[in-house]
Structure formats: structure tokens, C-alpha cells
N, C-alpha and C positions, 0 to 999 in steps of 0.2 A: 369576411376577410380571414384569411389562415393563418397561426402563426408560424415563422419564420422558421427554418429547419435551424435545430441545435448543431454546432459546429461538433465535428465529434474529433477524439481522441485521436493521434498516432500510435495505435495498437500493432504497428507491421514488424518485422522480425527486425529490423534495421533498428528499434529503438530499446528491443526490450532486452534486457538487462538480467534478467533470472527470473524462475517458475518454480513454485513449489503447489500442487493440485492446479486447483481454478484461480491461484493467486501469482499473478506474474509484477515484475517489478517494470516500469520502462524511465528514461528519461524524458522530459516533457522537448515539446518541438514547435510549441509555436505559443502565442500569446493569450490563446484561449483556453491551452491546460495547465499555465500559470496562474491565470485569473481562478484557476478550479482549485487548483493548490492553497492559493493564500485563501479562499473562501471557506477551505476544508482547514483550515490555519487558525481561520477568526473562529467558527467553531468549536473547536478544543481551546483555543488561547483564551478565549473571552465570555462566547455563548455560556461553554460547560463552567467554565472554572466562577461566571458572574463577574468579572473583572471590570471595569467601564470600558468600552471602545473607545480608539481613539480617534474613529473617524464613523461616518453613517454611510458608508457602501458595504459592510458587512464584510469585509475583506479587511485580511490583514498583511500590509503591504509596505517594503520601505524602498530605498535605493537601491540596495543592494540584487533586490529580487529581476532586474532588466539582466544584470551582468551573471550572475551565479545559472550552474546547472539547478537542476530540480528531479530529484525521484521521486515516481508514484507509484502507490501499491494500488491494483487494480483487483476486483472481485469481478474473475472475466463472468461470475454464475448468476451475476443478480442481474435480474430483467426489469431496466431500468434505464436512460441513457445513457450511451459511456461517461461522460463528466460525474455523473451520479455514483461512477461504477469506482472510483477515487478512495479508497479509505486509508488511505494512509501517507507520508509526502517527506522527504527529508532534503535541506538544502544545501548546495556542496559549493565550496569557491573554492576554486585551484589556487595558488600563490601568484601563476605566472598574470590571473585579472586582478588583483587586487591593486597594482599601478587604476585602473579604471576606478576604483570606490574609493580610493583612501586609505586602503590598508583593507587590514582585518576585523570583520564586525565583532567578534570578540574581545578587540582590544580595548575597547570602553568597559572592561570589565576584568580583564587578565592581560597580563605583561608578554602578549604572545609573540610580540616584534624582537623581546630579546632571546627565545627560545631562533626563531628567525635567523637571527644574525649568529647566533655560534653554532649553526649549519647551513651555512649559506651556500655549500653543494648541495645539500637536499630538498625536492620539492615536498612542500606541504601541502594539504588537502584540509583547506576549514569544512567541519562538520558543524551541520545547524538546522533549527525552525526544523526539529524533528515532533512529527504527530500522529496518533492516529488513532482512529476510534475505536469508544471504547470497547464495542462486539470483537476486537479484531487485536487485542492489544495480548497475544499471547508468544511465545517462544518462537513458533513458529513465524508469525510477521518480524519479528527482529532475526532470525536468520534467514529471512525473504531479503532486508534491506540490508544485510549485511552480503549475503548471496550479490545483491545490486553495487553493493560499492567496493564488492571485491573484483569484480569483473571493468567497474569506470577505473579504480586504481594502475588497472594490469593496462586499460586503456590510452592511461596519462601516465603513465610511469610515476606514479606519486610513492616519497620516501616516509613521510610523515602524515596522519593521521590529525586532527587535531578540534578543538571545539569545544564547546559548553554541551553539559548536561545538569536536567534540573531535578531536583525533588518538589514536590506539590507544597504550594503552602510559602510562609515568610516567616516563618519562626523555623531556626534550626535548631531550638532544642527537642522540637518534635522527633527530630531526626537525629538524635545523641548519640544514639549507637548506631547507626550505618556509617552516619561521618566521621564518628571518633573509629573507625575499624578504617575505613579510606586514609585518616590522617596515620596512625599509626603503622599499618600492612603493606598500601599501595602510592605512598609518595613518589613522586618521581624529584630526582635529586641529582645533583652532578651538572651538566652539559645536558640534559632534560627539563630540568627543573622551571617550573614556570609559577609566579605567586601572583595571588590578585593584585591589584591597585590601591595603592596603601591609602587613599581614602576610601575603599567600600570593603575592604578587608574583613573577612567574620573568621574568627579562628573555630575550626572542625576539632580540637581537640575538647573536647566536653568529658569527654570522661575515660580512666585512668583505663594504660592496655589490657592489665588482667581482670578490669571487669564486662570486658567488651566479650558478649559471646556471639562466636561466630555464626553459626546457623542462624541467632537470629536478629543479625547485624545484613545479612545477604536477605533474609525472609521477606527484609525491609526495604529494599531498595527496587526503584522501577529496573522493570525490564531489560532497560536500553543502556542502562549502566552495567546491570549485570552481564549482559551481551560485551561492553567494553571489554571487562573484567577476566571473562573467561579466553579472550584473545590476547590477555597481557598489556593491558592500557594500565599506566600509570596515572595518578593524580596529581594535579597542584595544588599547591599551600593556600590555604583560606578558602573559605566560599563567599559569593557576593548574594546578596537578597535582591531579588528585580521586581519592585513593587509594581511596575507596571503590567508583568505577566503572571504576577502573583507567586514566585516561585524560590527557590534557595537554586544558584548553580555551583555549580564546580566543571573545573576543569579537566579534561581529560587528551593525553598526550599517548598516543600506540605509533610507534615507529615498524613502518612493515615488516623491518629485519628481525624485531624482535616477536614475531607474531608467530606463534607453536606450528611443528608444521604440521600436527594432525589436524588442524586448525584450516591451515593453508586446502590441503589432503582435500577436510570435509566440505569449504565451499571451495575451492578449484575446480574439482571434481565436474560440478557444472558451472561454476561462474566460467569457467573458463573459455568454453565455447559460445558464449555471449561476448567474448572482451577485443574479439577479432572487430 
């Protein structure tokens, strides 16, 4: 008996999203490079970090994942099946689905309904269940995925940016000086301003502004923050500890108008010709 042909990938020009070398970004198109997504999910969320699973299909899956888009970084060079060819995965829910979930999945975590409501002309774009392995976890895949969501933004007209990002681990005083430079440098405040949930509430301010050194308060922080950072994302008040994923978040809030335009320039340049 033979086994069954592996379903493969929609790799065709219609879905892909941005290319830097042999690494292209696409959104997923059917049910079988979702299932590849949260499988490449459960292994960073759970496998690497040792965390318990919460379930025994090796996937890491909730509600939300039927309704939301999904980006995949794809390694078109490894000779291997396309689902295989997956290293990387970020997942996107527009505002105008979240009537379908209940809201915002970060709202169990951060107050993002009332960022929400005092821009009720502007669409938001929740960002989330970003991963990727660990061979692959360099500059260039966060400006692959940023390349990818600049080109779905330009595709949805999205005004707002928005999401958790996490640092490794459940103690934030590991993390003293990267979050005490967040809480002091990059608050977001005003008509932006967004704070955790005042029962999971961790205050980021651990230590005082002049002894935060910058170089290596930035030296310390993941990739994908710094990626925020250099496009002008702002932070929210507090971070939450998520014992289930093993991790410290914070919030982060990039409105596209405020986003640099050599910035705009650097991924435009070719998101742009993907966003048609």
C-alpha cells in the first residue's frame, strides 16, 4: 500500500505576500497549511520552550485560528515537502472579523477595546501567534514578515497595527532593563494609550530612567520587538506574565500614519507589488 500524497502548499503568485532570496512570505489558503502553521506553533510554544501541551495532537490551536488570516515564511531551498518548507508563521485578525470571535484575542490580556472605541474611524489589524525557528530567527525573517504585512495592510486598508509581543521566560525581572527602557522611552499615551487588565497587571518600570543603558536594554530584546520599534510602535502600560506559554507580554500599538517614511520607502519598495 502507498502512502497518501501530502497536500501541498499554495506557493502561486496570487498568495504570496513578499520575497527576500529563497524566502518568500505567502498567506495560507486552505485548512491544510493552517494545520502546518499551528504544528510549527506547538513546536516553538511548547516542544522548545518544555511548556505542557494543552492538548495531544501536537498542534497548537484555538478559535480564533478558523476566522483569522495566517502568514507563512517559506524556505522555497530546502528539499523537503512544502508543509515541511514552513519556518516561520504570524497570525493577523482584521477588526472588521472579530464580530465572528468575540472580540480581540488580546483582550484577555490588554484593554484593546478601549484603544478601539476612541478610533472608531480606524481599522485595526490584531497581530499574533508570531513564530519562528530557531535556524531562521534573524533580521532578515522579521523584515520578510514585516515585508508580508505591509503589503496585507496596503491590501485591507488597515489604520492600526496592534498585538502582544513576548519576551521568553515568566519572570520580568529578568528582563529589568529592556522593559524598564519600553516603560520609560516608548509608552504610548493620550488617545493610544492602552494598559493591561488590572488583575494581571506587572509594572515594566523596575528600574530608574538614568540607569537604563540603552544599547543594552535594545541588545536584549527579541527581534520582533525590535522590528516594532524601529517602525515607531509604541508600548502599553504594564506587561502580563502568560504561564501557559511560558512568557512576559507587552503590548504594542504602530498606527500606520505614524510609521517613518523611509520605512514605508524600504518595505514599499516591494511589498508593494504584492498588495495588488
Amino acid at each position: 500500500m502507498t502512502d497518501a500524497p501530502r497536500p501541498q502548499l499554495s506557493t502561486g503568485p496570487q498568495t504570496c505576500l513578499g520575497r527576500i532570496g529563497a524566502l518568500e512570505v505567502h498567506l495560507a489558503t486552505s485548512a491544510c497549511e493552517i494545520e502546518a502553521a499551528q504544528r510549527l506553533r506547538y513546536r516553538v510554544f511548547y516542544a522548545e520552550r518544555g511548556n505542557g501541551a494543552p492538548c495531544d495532537l501536537s498542534r497548537d490551536a484555538d478559535r480564533f485560528d478558523n476566522i483569522c488570516d495566517h502568514l507563512l515564511v517559506i524556505d522555497t531551498s530546502l528539499a523537503v515537502p512544502n508543509r515541511e518548507r514552513i519556518v516561520g508563521t504570524y497570525r493577523l485578525l482584521p477588526q472588521e472579523k472579530t464580530s465572528a470571535t468575540g472580540g480581540f484575542y488580546s483582550s484577555a490580556e490588554f484593554d484593546i477595546e478601549a484603544l478601539a472605541a476612541r478610533h472608531p474611524g480606524l481599522n485595526i489589524l490584531e497581530l499574533g501567534r508570531s513564530c519562528v525557528l530557531p535556524a531562521y530567527r534573524s533580521r532578515r525573517t522579521v523584515e520578510l514578515l514585516w515585508q508580508g504585512i505591509w503589503a496585507y495592510t496596503r491590501r485591507h486598508g488597515i489604520d492600526i497595527m496592534a498585538g502582544c509581543a513576548s519576551f521568553e521566560g515568566t519572570v520580568p525581572a529578568r528582563h529589568a532593563e529592556a522593559l524598564s527602557f519600553l516603560h520609560h522611552n516608548c509608552r504610548a499615551t493620550g488617545d493610544w494609550a492602552v494598559r493591561a487588565v488590572a488583575d494581571r497587571l506587572v509594572t515594566m518600570d523596575l528600574m530608574p530612567a538614568e540607569a537604563v543603558r540603552t544599547r543594552e536594554a535594545l541588545a536584549a530584546m527579541p527581534p520582533l520587538i525590535k522590528g516594532y520599534l524601529r517602525l515607531g510602535a509604541m508600548i502599553g502600560e504594564g506587561c502580563v506574565i502568560d504561564h501557559e506559554f511560558g512568557t512576559t507580554d507587552v503590548f504594542v500599538v504602530l498606527p500606520v500614519a505614524k510609521i517613518s517614511a523611509r520605512y514605508i520607502n524600504y518595505y514599499g519598495a516591494e511589498a508593494q507589488r504584492f498588495a495588488a
